[in-house]
LOLOKE-941042 format. One record per residue: residue number from 1; residue in three letters; x, y, z of N, C-alpha, C in turn; chain. Coordinates in Angstrom, 1 decimal. Each point is the difference from the previous one (the first is absolute). Layout:
(NUM ALA (X Y Z) (X Y Z) (X Y Z) A);
...
# end
This chain:
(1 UNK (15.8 -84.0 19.7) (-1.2 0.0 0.8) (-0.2 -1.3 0.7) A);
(2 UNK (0.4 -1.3 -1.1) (-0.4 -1.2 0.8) (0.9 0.0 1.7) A);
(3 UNK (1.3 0.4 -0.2) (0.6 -0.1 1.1) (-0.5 1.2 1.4) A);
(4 UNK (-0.6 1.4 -0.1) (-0.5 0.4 0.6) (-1.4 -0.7 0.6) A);
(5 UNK (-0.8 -0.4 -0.9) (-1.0 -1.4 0.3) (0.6 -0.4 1.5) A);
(6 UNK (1.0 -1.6 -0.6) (0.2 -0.6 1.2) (1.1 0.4 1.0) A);
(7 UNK (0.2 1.5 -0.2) (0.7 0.5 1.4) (-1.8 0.3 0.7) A);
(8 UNK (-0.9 1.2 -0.4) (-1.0 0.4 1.1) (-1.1 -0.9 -0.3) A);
(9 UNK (0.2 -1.3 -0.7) (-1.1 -0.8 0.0) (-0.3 -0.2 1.7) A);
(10 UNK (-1.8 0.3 0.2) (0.0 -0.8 1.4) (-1.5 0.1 0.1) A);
(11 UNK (-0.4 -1.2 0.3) (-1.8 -0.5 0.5) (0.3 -0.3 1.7) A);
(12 UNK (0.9 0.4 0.3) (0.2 -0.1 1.7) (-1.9 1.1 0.6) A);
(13 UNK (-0.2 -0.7 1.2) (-0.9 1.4 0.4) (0.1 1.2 0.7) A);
(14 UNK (-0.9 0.5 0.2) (-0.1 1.4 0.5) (1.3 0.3 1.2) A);
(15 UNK (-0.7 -1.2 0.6) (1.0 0.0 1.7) (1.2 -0.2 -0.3) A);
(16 UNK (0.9 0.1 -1.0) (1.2 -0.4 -0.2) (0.8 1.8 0.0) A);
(17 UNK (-0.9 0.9 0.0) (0.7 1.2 0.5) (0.3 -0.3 1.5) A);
(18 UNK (0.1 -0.4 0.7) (0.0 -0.1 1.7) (1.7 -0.6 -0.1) A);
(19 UNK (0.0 -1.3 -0.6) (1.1 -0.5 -0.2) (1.5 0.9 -0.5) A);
(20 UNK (-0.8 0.7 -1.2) (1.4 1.3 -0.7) (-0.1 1.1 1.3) A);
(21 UNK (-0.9 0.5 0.7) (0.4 0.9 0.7) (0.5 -0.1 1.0) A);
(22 UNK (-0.1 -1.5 0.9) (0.3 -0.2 0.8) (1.7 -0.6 0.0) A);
(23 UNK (0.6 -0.2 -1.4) (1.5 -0.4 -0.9) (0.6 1.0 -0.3) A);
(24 UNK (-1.0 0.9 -0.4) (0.3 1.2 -0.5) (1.0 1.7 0.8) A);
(25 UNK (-0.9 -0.3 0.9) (0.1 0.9 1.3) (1.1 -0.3 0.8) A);
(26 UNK (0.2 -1.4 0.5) (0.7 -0.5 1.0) (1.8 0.1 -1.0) A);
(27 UNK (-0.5 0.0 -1.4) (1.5 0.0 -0.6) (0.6 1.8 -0.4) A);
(28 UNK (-1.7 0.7 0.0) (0.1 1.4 -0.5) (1.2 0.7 1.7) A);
(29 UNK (-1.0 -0.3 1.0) (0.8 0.2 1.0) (1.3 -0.2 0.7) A);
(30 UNK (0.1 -1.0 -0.4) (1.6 -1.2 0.2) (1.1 0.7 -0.9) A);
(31 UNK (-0.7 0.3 -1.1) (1.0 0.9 -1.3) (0.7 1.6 0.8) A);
(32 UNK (-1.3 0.3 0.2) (-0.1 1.7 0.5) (1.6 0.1 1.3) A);
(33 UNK (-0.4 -1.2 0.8) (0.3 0.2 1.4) (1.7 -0.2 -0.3) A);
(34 UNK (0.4 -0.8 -1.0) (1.4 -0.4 -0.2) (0.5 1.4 -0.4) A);
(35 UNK (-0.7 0.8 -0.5) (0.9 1.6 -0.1) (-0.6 1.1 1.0) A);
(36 UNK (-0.7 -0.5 1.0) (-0.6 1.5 1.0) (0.7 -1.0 1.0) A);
(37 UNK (0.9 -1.3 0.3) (0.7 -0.9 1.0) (0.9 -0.1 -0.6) A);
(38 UNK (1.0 0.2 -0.7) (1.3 -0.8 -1.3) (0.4 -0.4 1.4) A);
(39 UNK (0.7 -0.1 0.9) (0.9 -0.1 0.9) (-0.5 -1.8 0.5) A);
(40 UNK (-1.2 -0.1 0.7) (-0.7 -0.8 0.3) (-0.7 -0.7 -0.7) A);
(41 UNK (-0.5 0.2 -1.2) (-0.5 -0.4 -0.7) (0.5 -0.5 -1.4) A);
(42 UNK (0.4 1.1 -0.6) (0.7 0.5 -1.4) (1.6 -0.8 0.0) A);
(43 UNK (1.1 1.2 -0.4) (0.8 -0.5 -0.1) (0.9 -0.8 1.0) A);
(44 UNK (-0.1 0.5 1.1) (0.3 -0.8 1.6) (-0.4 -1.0 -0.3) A);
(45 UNK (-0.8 -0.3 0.1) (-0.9 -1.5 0.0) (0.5 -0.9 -0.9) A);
(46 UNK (0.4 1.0 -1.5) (0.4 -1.0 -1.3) (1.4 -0.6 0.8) A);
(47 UNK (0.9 0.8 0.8) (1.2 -0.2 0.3) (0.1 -1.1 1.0) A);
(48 UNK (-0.7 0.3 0.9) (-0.1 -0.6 1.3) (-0.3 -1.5 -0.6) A);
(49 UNK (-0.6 -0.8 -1.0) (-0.5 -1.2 -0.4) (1.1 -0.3 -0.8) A);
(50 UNK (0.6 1.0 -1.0) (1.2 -0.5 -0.6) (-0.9 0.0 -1.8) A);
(51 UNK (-0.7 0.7 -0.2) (-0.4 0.1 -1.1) (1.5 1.0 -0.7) A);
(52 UNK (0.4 -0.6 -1.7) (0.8 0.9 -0.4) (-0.3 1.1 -0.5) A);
(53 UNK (0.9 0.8 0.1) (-0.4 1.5 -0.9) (-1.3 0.6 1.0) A);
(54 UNK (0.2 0.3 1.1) (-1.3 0.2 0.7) (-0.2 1.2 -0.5) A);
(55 UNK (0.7 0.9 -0.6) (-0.4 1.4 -0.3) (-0.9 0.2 -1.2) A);
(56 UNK (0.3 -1.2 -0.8) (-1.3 -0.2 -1.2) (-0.9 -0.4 0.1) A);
(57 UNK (0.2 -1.3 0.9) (-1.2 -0.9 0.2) (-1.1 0.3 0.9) A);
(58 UNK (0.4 0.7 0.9) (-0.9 0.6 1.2) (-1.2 1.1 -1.0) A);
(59 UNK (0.6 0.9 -0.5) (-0.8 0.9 -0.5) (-1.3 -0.5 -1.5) A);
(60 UNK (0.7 -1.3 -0.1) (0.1 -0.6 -1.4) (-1.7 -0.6 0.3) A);
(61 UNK (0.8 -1.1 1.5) (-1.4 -0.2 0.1) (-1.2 0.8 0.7) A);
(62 UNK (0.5 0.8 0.6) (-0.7 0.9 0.2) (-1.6 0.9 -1.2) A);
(63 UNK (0.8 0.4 -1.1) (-0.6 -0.1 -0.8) (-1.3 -0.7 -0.2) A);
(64 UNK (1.2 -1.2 -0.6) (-1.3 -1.1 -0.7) (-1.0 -0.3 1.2) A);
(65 UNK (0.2 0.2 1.5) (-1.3 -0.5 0.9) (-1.1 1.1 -0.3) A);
(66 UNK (1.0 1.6 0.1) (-1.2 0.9 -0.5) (-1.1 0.2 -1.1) A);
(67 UNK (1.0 -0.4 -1.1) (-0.6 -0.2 -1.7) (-1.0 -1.1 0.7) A);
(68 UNK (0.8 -1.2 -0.1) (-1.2 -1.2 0.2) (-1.0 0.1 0.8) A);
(69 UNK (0.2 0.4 0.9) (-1.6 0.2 1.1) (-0.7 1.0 -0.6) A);
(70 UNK (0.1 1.1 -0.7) (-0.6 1.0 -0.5) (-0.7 -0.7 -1.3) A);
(71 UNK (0.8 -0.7 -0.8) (-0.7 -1.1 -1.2) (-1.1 -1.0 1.2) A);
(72 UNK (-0.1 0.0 0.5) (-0.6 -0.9 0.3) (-1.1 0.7 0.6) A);
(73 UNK (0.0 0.7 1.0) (-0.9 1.1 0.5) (-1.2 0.2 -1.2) A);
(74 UNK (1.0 0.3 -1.1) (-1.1 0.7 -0.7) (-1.0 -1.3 -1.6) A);
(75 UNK (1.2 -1.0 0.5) (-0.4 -1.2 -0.8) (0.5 0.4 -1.6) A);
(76 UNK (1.2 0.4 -0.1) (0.9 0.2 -1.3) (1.2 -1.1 -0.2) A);
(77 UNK (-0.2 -0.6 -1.2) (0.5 -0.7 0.1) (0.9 -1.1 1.4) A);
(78 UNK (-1.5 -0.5 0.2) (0.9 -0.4 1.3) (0.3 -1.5 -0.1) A);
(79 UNK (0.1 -0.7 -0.7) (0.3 -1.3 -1.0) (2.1 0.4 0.4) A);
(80 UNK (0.3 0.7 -0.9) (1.4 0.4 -0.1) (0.5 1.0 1.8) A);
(81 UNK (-1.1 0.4 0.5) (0.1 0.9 1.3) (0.5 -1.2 0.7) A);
(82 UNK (-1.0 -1.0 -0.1) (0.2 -1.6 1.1) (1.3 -0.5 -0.1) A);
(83 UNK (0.7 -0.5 -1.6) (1.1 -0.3 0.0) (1.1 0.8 1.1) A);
(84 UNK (0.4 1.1 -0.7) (1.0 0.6 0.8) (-0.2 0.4 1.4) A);
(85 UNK (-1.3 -0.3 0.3) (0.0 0.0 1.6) (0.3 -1.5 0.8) A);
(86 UNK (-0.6 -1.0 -0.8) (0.2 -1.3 0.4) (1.6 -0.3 -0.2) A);
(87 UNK (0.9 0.9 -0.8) (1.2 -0.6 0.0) (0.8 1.2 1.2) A);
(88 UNK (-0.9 1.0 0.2) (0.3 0.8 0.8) (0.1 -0.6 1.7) A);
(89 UNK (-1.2 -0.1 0.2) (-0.3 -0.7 1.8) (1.0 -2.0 0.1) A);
(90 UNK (-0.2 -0.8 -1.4) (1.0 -0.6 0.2) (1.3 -0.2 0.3) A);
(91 UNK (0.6 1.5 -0.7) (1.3 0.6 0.6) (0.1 -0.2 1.7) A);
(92 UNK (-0.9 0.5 0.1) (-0.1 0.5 1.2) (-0.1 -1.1 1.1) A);
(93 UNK (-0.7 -0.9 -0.2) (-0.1 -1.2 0.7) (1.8 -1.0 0.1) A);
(94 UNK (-0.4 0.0 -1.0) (2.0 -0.9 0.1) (1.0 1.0 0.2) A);
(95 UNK (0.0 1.1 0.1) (1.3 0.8 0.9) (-0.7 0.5 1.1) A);
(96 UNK (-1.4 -0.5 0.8) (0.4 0.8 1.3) (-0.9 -1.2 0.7) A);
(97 UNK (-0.9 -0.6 -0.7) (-0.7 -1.2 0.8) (0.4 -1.5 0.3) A);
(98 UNK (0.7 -0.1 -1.1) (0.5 -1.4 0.2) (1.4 0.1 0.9) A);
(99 UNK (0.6 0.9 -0.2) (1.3 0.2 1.3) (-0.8 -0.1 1.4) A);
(100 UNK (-1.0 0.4 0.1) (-0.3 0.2 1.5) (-0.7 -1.2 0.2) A);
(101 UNK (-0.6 -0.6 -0.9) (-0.2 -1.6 -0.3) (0.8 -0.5 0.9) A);
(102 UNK (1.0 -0.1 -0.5) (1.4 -0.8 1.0) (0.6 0.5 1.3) A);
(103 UNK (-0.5 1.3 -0.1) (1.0 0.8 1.4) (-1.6 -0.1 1.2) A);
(104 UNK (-0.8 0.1 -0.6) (-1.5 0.3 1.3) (-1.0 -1.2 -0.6) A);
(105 UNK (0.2 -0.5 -0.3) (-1.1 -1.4 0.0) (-1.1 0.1 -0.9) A);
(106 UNK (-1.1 -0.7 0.0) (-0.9 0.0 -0.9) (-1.0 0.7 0.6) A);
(107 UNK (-0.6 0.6 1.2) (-1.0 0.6 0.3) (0.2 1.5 0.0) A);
(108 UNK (1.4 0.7 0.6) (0.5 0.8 0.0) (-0.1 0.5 -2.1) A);
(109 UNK (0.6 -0.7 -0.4) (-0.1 0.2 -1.3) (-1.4 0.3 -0.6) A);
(110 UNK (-1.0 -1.1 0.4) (-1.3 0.2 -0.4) (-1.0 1.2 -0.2) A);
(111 UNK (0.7 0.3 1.6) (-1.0 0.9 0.3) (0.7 2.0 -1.1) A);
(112 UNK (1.5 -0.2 0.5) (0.6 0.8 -0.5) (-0.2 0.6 -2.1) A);
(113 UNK (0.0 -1.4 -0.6) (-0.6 -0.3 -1.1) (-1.6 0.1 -0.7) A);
(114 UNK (-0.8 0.1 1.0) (-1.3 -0.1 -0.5) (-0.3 0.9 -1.1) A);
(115 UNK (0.7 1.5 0.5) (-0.9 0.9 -0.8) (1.0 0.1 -1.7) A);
(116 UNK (0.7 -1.0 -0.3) (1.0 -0.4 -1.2) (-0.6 -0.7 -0.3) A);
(117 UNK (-0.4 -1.2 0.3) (-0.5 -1.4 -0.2) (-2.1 1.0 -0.8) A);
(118 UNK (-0.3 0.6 0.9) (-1.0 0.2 -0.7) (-0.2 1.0 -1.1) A);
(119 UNK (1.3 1.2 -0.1) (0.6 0.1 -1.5) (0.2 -0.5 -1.0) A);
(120 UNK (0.9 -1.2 0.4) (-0.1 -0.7 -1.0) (-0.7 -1.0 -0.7) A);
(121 UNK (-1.2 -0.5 0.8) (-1.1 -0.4 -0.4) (-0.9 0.6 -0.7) A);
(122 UNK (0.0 1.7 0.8) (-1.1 1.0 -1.0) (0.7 0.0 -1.3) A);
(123 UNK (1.2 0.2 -0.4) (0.2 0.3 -0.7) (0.0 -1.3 -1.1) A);
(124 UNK (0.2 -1.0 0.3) (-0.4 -1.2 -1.0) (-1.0 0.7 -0.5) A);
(125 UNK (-1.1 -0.4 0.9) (-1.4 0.0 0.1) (-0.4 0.8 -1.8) A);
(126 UNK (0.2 1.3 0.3) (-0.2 1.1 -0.3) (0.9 -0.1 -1.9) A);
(127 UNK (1.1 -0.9 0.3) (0.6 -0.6 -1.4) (-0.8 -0.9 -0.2) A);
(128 UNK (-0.4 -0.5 0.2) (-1.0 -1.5 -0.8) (-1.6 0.8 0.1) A);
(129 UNK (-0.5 0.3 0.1) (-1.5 0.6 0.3) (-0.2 1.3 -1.1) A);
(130 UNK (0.5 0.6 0.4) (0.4 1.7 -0.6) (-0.3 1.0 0.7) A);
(131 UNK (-0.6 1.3 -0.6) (-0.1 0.7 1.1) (-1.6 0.6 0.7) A);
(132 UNK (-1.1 -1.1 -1.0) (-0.9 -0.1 0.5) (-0.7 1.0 -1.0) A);
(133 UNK (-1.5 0.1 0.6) (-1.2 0.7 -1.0) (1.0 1.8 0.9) A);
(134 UNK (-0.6 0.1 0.8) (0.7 1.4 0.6) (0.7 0.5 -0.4) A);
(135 UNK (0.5 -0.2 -1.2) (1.4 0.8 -0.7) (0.5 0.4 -0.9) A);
(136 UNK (1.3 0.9 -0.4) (0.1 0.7 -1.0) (0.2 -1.3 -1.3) A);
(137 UNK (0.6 -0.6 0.7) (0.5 -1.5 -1.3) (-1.3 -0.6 -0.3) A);
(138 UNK (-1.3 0.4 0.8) (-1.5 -1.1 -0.6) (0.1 1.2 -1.2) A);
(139 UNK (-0.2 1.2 0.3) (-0.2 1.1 -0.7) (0.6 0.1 -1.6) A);
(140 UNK (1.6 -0.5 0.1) (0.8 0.0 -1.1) (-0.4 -1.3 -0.5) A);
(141 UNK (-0.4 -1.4 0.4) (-0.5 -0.9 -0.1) (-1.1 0.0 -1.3) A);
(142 UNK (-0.9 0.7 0.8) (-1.1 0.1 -1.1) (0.2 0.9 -1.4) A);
(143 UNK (1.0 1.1 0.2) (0.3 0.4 -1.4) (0.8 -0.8 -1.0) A);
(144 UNK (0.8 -0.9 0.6) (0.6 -0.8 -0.5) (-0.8 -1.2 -0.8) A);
(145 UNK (-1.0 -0.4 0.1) (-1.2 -0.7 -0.4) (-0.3 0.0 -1.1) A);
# end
Protein backbone atom coordinates (compact mmCIF):
# COMPACT_ATOMS: atom_id res chain seq x y z
CA UNK A 1 0.00 0.00 0.00
CA UNK A 2 2.83 2.42 0.96
CA UNK A 3 4.04 2.21 -2.70
CA UNK A 4 0.48 2.80 -4.22
CA UNK A 5 0.50 5.96 -1.68
CA UNK A 6 3.43 7.58 -3.47
CA UNK A 7 2.46 6.56 -7.04
CA UNK A 8 -1.43 8.49 -6.64
CA UNK A 9 -0.13 10.67 -3.83
CA UNK A 10 -1.22 14.29 -5.09
CA UNK A 11 -2.25 17.81 -3.17
CA UNK A 12 -1.82 19.33 -6.88
CA UNK A 13 -5.28 21.48 -7.49
CA UNK A 14 -8.47 21.25 -8.98
CA UNK A 15 -7.20 22.98 -12.33
CA UNK A 16 -4.59 20.33 -12.80
CA UNK A 17 -7.39 18.22 -14.72
CA UNK A 18 -7.01 20.89 -17.78
CA UNK A 19 -3.28 20.00 -17.80
CA UNK A 20 -4.05 15.69 -18.01
CA UNK A 21 -6.74 16.42 -20.60
CA UNK A 22 -5.14 18.65 -22.52
CA UNK A 23 -1.63 15.64 -22.44
CA UNK A 24 -4.04 13.29 -22.42
CA UNK A 25 -6.05 13.88 -25.50
CA UNK A 26 -3.39 15.29 -27.71
CA UNK A 27 -1.51 11.76 -27.00
CA UNK A 28 -5.12 9.75 -26.99
CA UNK A 29 -5.36 11.20 -30.57
CA UNK A 30 -1.65 10.97 -31.88
CA UNK A 31 -1.98 7.11 -30.67
CA UNK A 32 -5.48 6.55 -32.52
CA UNK A 33 -4.28 8.32 -35.79
CA UNK A 34 -0.87 6.15 -36.17
CA UNK A 35 -3.30 3.09 -36.98
CA UNK A 36 -6.43 4.96 -38.89
CA UNK A 37 -2.80 6.74 -40.92
CA UNK A 38 0.01 3.64 -40.47
CA UNK A 39 1.28 4.77 -43.80
CA UNK A 40 1.79 8.54 -42.91
CA UNK A 41 1.81 8.38 -39.57
CA UNK A 42 2.24 4.71 -38.22
CA UNK A 43 4.45 2.44 -39.72
CA UNK A 44 5.67 4.66 -42.84
CA UNK A 45 6.55 7.25 -40.69
CA UNK A 46 8.53 4.72 -38.23
CA UNK A 47 10.37 3.81 -41.67
CA UNK A 48 10.73 6.97 -43.35
CA UNK A 49 12.89 8.44 -39.88
CA UNK A 50 14.73 5.12 -39.67
CA UNK A 51 13.29 3.94 -36.47
CA UNK A 52 14.13 -0.07 -36.23
CA UNK A 53 11.77 -2.82 -36.34
CA UNK A 54 9.08 -0.24 -37.51
CA UNK A 55 6.56 -2.99 -37.52
CA UNK A 56 6.73 -3.24 -33.66
CA UNK A 57 7.48 -0.05 -32.82
CA UNK A 58 4.95 1.83 -34.68
CA UNK A 59 2.01 -0.07 -33.27
CA UNK A 60 3.94 -0.40 -29.94
CA UNK A 61 3.94 3.11 -29.52
CA UNK A 62 0.85 3.60 -30.70
CA UNK A 63 -0.56 1.89 -27.89
CA UNK A 64 1.14 3.31 -25.06
CA UNK A 65 -0.03 6.98 -26.47
CA UNK A 66 -3.54 5.48 -26.34
CA UNK A 67 -3.27 3.66 -22.75
CA UNK A 68 -1.45 6.83 -21.53
CA UNK A 69 -3.69 9.56 -22.63
CA UNK A 70 -6.69 7.57 -21.55
CA UNK A 71 -4.72 7.07 -17.87
CA UNK A 72 -4.48 10.41 -17.85
CA UNK A 73 -7.89 11.56 -19.17
CA UNK A 74 -9.37 9.82 -16.43
CA UNK A 75 -6.47 10.64 -13.77
CA UNK A 76 -5.36 6.68 -13.27
CA UNK A 77 -2.37 6.27 -12.28
CA UNK A 78 -0.96 9.04 -14.09
CA UNK A 79 2.49 9.30 -12.02
CA UNK A 80 3.57 5.93 -14.07
CA UNK A 81 1.09 7.28 -17.34
CA UNK A 82 3.72 10.49 -17.37
CA UNK A 83 6.74 8.32 -17.34
CA UNK A 84 6.21 6.30 -20.32
CA UNK A 85 4.82 9.19 -22.08
CA UNK A 86 7.68 11.46 -21.25
CA UNK A 87 10.03 8.75 -22.50
CA UNK A 88 7.60 8.41 -25.27
CA UNK A 89 7.44 12.23 -26.88
CA UNK A 90 11.25 12.32 -25.97
CA UNK A 91 11.72 9.59 -28.51
CA UNK A 92 10.14 11.52 -30.54
CA UNK A 93 11.99 14.80 -30.33
CA UNK A 94 15.67 13.30 -31.04
CA UNK A 95 14.57 11.18 -34.05
CA UNK A 96 12.52 13.69 -35.88
CA UNK A 97 13.31 17.22 -34.24
CA UNK A 98 16.77 17.48 -33.67
CA UNK A 99 17.52 16.18 -37.41
CA UNK A 100 15.57 19.06 -38.73
CA UNK A 101 17.48 21.06 -36.11
CA UNK A 102 20.35 20.80 -38.51
CA UNK A 103 18.61 20.42 -41.98
CA UNK A 104 15.88 23.76 -41.39
CA UNK A 105 17.23 25.86 -38.63
CA UNK A 106 16.09 26.92 -35.36
CA UNK A 107 12.78 28.68 -36.21
CA UNK A 108 11.59 26.28 -38.62
CA UNK A 109 12.24 23.66 -35.94
CA UNK A 110 10.59 25.76 -33.23
CA UNK A 111 7.70 26.29 -34.62
CA UNK A 112 7.45 22.62 -36.10
CA UNK A 113 8.24 21.30 -32.36
CA UNK A 114 6.02 23.29 -30.18
CA UNK A 115 3.28 20.95 -29.88
CA UNK A 116 6.23 18.09 -28.52
CA UNK A 117 7.96 20.56 -26.46
CA UNK A 118 4.55 21.22 -24.73
CA UNK A 119 4.04 17.38 -24.27
CA UNK A 120 6.78 17.10 -22.83
CA UNK A 121 6.55 19.62 -20.36
CA UNK A 122 2.82 18.45 -19.62
CA UNK A 123 3.92 15.51 -19.02
CA UNK A 124 6.82 16.34 -16.40
CA UNK A 125 4.36 18.50 -15.00
CA UNK A 126 1.85 15.88 -14.36
CA UNK A 127 5.01 13.44 -12.94
CA UNK A 128 6.08 15.74 -10.26
CA UNK A 129 2.50 17.23 -9.12
CA UNK A 130 0.18 14.06 -9.61
CA UNK A 131 -2.95 13.85 -10.97
CA UNK A 132 -4.59 16.37 -8.93
CA UNK A 133 -7.86 16.48 -6.53
CA UNK A 134 -10.15 15.59 -9.92
CA UNK A 135 -9.16 12.04 -9.88
CA UNK A 136 -9.41 8.47 -9.84
CA UNK A 137 -5.65 8.38 -8.01
CA UNK A 138 -7.06 11.30 -5.28
CA UNK A 139 -9.84 8.62 -4.98
CA UNK A 140 -7.45 5.56 -4.45
CA UNK A 141 -5.33 8.02 -2.46
CA UNK A 142 -7.73 8.43 0.22
CA UNK A 143 -8.36 4.66 0.68
CA UNK A 144 -4.98 4.21 0.94
CA UNK A 145 -4.82 6.44 4.14
Amino acid sequence: MKLLHKIVHTSAPQATVLVRLLVGCVFLSEGIQKFLFPQALGVGRFVKIGIPAPQFFAPFVGVVEIVGGLLLIVGLLTRLAAIALTINISVAILTTKLPMLAKAGFWATAREARVDFCMLLGSIFLLIVGAGSLSVDRRLDSNTE
